[in-house]
C-alpha positions as CSV (number, residue, x, y, z in Angstrom):
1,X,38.0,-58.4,34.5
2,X,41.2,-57.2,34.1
3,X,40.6,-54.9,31.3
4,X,37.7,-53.5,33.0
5,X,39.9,-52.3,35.4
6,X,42.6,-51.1,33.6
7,X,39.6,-48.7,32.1
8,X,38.9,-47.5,34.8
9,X,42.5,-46.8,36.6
10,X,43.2,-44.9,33.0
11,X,39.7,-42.8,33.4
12,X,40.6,-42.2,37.2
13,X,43.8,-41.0,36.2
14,X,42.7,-38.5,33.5
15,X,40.0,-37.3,36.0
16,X,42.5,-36.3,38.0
17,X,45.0,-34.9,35.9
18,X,42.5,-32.7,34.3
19,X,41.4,-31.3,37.6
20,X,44.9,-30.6,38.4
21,X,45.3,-29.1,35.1
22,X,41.8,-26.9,35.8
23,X,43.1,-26.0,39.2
24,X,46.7,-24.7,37.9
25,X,45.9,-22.8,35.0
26,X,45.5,-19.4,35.1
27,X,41.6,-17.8,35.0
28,X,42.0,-16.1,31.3
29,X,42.9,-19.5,29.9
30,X,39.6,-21.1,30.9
31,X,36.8,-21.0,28.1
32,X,33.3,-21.6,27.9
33,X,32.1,-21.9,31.7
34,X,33.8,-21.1,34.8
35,X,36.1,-23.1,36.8
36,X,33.6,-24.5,39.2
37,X,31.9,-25.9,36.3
38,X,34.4,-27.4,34.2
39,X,35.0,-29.2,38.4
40,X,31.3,-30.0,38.6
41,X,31.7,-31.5,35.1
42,X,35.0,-33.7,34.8
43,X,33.6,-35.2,38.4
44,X,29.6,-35.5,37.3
45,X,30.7,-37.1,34.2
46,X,34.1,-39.0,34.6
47,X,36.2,-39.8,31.2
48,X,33.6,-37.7,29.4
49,X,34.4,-34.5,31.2
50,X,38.2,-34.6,31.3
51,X,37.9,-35.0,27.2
52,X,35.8,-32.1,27.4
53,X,37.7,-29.9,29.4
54,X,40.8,-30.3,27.0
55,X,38.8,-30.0,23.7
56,X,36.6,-27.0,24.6
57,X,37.0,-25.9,28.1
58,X,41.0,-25.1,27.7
59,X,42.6,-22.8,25.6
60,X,45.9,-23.9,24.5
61,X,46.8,-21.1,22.1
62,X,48.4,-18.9,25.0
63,X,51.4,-19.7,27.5
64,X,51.9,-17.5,31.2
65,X,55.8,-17.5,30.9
66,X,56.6,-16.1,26.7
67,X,56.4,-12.7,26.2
């Protein structure tokens, strides 16, 4: 029982964090579908969706603030 729910406070957390992430980043930075999606998707499909969104959906080869 107490594993279980360890598993699921981790997956709850990434959840979140990656819809923070999705929220903050800038629009250019987002690949393969649009925001709304990538939402849609890390909240239809929990743990499963945040790993998603950072393998395909964000594009970590640019940074806002370096020239």
């Amino acid at each position: 029982m107490g594993r279980l729910l360890i598993v699921i406070v981790a997956a709850v957390i990434l959840d979140i964090f990656a819809v923070v992430d999705l929220v903050l980043i800038e629009k250019h930075r987002v690949r393969a579908f649009p925001k709304v999606f990538w939402v849609i998707i890390i909240l239809v499909v929990p743990f499963v969706g945040a790993i998603l969104w950072f393998l395909v959906g964000r594009d970590w080869g640019s940074r806002g603030g370096e020239p």
